[in-house]
MMTF fields as JSON, N, C-alpha, C and O atoms, coordinates in Angstrom:
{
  "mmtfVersion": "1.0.0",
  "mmtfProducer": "UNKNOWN",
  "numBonds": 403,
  "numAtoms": 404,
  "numGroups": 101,
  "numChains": 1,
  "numModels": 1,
  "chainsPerModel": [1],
  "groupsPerChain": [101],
  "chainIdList": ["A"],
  "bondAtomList": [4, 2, 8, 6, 12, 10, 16, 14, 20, 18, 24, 22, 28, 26, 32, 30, 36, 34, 40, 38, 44, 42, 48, 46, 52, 50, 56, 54, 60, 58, 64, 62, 68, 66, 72, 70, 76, 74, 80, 78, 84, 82, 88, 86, 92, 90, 96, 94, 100, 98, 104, 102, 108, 106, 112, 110, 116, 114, 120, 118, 124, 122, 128, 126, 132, 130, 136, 134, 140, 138, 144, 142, 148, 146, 152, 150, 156, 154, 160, 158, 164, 162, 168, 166, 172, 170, 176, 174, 180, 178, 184, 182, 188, 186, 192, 190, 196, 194, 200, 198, 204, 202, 208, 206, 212, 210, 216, 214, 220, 218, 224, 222, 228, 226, 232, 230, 236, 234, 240, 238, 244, 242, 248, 246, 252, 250, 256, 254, 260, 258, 264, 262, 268, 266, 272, 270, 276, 274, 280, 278, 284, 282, 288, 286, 292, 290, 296, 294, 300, 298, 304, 302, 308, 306, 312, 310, 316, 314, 320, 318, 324, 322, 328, 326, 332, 330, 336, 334, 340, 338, 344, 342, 348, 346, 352, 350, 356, 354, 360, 358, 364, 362, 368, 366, 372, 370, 376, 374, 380, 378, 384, 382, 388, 386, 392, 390, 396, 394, 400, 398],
  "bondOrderList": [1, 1, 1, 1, 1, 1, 1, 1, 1, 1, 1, 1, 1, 1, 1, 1, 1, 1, 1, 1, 1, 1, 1, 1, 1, 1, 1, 1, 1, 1, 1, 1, 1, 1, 1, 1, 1, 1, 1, 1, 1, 1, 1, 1, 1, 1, 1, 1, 1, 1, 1, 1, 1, 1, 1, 1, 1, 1, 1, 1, 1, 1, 1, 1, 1, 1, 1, 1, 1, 1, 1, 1, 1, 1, 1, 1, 1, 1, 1, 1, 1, 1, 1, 1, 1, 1, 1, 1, 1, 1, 1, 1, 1, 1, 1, 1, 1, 1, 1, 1],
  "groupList": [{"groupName": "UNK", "atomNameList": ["N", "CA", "C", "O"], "elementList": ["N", "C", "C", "O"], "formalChargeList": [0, 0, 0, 0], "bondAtomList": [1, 0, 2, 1, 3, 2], "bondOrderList": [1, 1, 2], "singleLetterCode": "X", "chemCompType": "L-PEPTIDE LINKING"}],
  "groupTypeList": [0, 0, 0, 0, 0, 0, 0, 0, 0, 0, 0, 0, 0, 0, 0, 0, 0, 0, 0, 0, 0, 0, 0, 0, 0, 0, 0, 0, 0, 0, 0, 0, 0, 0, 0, 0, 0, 0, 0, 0, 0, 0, 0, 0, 0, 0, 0, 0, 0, 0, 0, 0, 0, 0, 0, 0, 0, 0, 0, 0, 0, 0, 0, 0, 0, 0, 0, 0, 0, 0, 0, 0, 0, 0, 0, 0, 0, 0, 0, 0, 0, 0, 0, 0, 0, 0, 0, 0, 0, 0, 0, 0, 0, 0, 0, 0, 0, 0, 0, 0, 0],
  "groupIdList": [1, 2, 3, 4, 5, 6, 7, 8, 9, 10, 11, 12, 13, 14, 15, 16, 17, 18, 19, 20, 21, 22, 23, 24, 25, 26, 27, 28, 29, 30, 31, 32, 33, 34, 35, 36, 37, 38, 39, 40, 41, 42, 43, 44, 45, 46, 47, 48, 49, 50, 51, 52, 53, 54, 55, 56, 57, 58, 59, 60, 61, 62, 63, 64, 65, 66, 67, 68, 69, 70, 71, 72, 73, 74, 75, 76, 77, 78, 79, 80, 81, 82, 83, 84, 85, 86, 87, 88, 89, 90, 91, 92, 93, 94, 95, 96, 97, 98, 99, 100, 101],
  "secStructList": [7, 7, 3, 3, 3, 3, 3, 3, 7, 7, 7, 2, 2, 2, 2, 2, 6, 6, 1, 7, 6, 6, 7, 7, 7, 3, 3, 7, 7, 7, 6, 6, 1, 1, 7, 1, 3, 3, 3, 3, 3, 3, 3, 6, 6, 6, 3, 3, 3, 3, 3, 3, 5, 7, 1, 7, 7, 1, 6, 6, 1, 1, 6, 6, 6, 1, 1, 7, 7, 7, 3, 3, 3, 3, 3, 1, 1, 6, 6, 2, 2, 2, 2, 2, 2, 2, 2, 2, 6, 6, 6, 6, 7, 7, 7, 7, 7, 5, 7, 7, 7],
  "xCoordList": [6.376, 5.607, 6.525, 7.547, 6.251, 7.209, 6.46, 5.324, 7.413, 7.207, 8.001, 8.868, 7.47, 8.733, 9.827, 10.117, 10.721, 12.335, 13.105, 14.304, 12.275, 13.285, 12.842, 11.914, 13.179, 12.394, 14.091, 15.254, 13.133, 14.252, 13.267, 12.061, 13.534, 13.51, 13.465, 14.561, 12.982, 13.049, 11.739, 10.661, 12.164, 10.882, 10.163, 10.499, 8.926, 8.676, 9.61, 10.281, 9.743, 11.014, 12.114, 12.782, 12.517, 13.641, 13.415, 14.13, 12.044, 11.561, 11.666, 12.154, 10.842, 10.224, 11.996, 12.222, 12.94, 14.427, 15.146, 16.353, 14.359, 15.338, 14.602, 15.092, 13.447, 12.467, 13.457, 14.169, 12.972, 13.465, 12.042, 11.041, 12.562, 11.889, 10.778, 10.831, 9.602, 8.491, 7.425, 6.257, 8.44, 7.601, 7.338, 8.158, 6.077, 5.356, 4.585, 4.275, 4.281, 3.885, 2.393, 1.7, 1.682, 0.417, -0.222, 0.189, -1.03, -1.458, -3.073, -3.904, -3.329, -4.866, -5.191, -4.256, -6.212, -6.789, -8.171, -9.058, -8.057, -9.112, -8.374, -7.551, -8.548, -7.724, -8.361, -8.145, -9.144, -9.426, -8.274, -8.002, -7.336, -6.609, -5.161, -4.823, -4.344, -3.487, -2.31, -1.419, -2.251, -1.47, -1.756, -2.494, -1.205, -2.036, -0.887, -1.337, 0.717, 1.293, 2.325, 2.839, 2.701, 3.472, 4.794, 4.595, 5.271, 6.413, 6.45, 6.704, 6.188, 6.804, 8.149, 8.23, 8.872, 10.472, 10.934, 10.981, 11.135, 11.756, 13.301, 13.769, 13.81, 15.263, 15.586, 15.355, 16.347, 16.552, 17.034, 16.316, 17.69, 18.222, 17.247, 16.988, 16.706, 16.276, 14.625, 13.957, 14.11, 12.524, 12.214, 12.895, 10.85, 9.565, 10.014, 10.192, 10.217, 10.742, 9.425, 9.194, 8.657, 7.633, 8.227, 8.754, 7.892, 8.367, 7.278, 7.328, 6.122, 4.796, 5.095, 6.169, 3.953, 3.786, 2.462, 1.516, 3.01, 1.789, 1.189, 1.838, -0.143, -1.106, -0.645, -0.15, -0.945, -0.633, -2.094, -2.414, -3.235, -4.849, -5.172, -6.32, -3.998, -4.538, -4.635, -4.677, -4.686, -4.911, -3.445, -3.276, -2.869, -1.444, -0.834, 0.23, -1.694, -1.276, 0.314, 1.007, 0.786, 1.738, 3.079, 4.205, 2.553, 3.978, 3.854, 4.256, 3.537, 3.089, 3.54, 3.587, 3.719, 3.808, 4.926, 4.925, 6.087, 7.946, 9.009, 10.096, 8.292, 8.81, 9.301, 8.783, 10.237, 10.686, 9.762, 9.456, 9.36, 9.056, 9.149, 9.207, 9.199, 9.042, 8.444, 7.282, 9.438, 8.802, 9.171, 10.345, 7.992, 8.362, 9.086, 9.099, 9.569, 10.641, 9.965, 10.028, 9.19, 8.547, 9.527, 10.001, 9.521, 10.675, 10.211, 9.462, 10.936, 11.177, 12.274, 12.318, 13.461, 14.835, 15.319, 15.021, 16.033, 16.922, 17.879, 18.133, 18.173, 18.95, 18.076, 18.67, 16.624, 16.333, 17.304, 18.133, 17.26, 17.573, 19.101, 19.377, 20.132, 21.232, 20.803, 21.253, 20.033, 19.332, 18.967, 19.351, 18.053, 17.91, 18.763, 18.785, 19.976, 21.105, 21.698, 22.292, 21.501, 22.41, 22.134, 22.99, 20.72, 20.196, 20.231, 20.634, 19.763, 20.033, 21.244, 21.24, 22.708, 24.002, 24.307, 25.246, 23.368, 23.989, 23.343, 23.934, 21.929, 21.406, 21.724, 20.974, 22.83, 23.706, 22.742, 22.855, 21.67, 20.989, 21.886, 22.498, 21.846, 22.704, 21.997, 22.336, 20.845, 19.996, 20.184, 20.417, 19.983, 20.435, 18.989, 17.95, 19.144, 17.957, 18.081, 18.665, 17.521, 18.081, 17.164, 16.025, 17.257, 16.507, 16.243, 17.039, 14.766, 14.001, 14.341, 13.973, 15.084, 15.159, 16.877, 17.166],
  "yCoordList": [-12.543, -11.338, -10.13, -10.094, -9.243, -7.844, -6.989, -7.192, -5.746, -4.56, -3.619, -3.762, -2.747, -1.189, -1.354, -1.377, -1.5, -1.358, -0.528, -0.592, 0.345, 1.489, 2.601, 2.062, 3.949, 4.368, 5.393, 5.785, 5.301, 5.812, 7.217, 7.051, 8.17, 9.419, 8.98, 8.446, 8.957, 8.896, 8.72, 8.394, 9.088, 9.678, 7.756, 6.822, 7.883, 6.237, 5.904, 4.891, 6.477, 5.517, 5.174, 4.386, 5.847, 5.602, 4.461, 3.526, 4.274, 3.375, 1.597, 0.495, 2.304, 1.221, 0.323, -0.885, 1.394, 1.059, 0.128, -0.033, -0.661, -0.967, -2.207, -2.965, -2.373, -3.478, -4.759, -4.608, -5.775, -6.81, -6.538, -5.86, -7.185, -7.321, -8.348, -9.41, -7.229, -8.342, -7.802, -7.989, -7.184, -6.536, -5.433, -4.58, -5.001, -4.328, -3.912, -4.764, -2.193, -1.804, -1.723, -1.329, -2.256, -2.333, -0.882, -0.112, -0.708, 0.494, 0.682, -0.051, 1.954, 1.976, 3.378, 4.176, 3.706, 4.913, 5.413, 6.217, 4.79, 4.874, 5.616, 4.948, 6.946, 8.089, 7.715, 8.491, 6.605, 6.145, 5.179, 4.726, 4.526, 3.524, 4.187, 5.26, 3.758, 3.613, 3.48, 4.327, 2.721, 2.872, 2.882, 1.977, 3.905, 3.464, 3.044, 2.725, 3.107, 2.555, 2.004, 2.677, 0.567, -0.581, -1.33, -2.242, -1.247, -2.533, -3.424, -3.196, -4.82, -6.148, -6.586, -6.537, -6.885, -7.51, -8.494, -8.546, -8.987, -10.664, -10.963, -11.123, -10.937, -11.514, -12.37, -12.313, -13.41, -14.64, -14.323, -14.689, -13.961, -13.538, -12.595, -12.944, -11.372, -11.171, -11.579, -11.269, -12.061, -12.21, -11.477, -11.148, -10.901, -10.139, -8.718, -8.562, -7.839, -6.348, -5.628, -5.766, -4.799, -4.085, -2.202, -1.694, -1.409, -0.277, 0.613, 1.009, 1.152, 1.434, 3.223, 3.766, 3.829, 5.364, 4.909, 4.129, 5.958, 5.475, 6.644, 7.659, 6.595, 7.516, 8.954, 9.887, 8.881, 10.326, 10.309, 11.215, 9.775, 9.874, 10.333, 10.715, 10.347, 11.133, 9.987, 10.38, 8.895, 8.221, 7.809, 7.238, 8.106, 7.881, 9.097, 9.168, 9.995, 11.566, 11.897, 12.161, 11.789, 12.235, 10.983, 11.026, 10.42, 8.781, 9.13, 10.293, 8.891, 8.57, 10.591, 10.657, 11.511, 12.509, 12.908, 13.779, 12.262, 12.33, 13.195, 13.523, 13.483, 14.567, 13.444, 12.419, 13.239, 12.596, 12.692, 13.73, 11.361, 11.08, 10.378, 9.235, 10.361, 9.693, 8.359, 8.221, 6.898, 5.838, 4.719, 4.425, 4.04, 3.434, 1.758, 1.279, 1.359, -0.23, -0.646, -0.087, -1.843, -3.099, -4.185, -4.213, -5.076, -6.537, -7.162, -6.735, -8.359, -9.118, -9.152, -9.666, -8.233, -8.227, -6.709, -6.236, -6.347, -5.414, -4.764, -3.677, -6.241, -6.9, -5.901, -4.907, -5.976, -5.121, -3.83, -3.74, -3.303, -1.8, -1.928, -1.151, -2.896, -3.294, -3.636, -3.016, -4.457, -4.9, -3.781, -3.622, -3.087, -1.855, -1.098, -0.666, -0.685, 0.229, -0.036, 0.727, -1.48, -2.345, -2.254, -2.37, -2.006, -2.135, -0.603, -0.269, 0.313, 1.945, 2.215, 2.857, 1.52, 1.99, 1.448, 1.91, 0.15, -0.822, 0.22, 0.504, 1.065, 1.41, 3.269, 4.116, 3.41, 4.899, 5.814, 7.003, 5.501, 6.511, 6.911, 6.018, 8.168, 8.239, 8.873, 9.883, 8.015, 8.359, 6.904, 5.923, 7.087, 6.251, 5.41, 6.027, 4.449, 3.874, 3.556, 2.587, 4.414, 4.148, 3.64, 3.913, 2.834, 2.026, 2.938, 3.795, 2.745, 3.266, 3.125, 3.993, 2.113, 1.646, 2.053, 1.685],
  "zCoordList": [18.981, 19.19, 19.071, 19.757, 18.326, 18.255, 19.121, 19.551, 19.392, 20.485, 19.63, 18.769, 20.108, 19.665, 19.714, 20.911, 19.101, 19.147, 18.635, 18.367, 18.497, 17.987, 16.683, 16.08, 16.044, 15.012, 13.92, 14.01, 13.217, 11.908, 11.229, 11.415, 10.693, 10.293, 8.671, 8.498, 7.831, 6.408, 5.795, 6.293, 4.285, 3.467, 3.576, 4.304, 2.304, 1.94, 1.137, 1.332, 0.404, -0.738, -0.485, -1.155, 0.739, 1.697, 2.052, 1.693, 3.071, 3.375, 2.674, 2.925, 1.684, 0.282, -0.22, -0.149, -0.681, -0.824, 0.034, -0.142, 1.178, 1.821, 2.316, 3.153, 1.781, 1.838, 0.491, -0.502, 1.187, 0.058, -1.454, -1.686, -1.838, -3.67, -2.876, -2.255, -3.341, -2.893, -1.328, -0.99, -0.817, 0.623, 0.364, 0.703, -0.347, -0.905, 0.55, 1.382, 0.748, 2.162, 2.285, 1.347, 3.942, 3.659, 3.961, 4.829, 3.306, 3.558, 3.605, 3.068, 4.452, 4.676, 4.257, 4.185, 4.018, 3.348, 4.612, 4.326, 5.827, 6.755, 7.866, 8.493, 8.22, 8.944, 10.264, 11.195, 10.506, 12.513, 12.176, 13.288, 11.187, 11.658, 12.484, 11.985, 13.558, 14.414, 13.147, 13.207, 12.272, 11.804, 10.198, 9.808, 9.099, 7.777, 6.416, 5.316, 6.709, 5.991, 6.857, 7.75, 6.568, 6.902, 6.446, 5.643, 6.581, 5.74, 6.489, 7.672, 6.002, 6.906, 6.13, 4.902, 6.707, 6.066, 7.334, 8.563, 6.525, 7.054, 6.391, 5.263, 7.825, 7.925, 9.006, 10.214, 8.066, 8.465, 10.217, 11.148, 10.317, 12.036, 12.944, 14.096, 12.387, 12.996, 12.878, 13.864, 12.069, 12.133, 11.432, 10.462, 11.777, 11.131, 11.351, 12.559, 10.809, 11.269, 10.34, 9.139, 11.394, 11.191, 11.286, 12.276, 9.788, 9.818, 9.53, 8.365, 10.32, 10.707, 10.648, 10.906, 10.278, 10.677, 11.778, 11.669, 13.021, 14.448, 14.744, 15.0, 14.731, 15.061, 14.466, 15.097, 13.058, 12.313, 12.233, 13.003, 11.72, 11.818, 10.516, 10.291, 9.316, 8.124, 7.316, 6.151, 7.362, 5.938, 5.178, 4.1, 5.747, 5.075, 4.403, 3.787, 4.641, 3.807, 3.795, 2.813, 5.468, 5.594, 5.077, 4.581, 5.34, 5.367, 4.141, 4.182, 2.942, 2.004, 1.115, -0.114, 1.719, 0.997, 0.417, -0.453, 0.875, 0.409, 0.809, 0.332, 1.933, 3.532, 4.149, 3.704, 5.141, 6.09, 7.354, 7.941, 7.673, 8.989, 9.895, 9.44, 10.934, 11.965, 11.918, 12.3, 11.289, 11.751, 12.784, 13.006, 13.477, 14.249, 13.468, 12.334, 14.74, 13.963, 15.122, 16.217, 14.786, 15.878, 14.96, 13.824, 16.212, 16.103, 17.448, 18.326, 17.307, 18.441, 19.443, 20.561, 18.516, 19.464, 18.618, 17.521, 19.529, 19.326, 17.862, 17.343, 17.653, 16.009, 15.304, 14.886, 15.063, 13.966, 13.964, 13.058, 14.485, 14.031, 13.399, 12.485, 13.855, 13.21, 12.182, 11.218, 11.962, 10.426, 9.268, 8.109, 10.121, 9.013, 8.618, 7.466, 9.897, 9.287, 8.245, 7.484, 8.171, 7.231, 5.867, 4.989, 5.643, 4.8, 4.347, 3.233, 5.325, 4.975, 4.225, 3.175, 4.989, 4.552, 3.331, 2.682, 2.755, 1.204, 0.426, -0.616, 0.754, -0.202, -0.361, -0.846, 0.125, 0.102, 0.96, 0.661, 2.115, 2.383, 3.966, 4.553, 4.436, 5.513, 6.678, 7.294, 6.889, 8.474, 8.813, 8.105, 10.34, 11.045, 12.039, 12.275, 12.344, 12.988, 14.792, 15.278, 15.404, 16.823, 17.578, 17.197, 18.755, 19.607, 20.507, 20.89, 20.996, 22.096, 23.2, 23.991, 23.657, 24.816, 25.549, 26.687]
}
């Protein structure tokens, strides 16, 4: 089961860049959904790492517009956000992913 673990600052392609080949983001076009664009990525250590825009209410307008925002990192452990940095720093981008807790 994942929980909030933490959130990272970056555009989607930022985003999209740091997804493996293949984790294509889910997205909704329905502005009552909680959340309307997604990444799931799966790593072997840490699990399922969920990289969500939460309660923006537009349809994906904003995640989705190529402004930097505010996304949340759901996981099961902590590791994600080490995970993503990891993945931020191979792919030359230089924001950082910090835990909530």
């Amino acid at each position: 089961m994942s929980s909030l673990v933490g959130y990272v600052t970056a555009t989607f392609d930022q985003i999209r860049d740091i997804a493996w080949e293949g984790d294509a983001p889910l997205t909704s076009n329905d502005a009552s959904e909680k959340v309307s664009t997604e990444f799931v990525l799966d790593d072997f250590e840490a699990g399922e790492i969920r990289i969500y825009d939460w309660k923006h209410y537009d349809a994906g307008v904003e995640a989705r517009s190529g402004y930097p925002i505010q996304w949340h990192i759901g996981a099961s452990s902590q590791y994600a956000i080490e995970v993503i940095n990891e993945r931020l720093d191979a792919e030359g981008h230089d924001m950082v992913a910090t835990t909530c807790r």
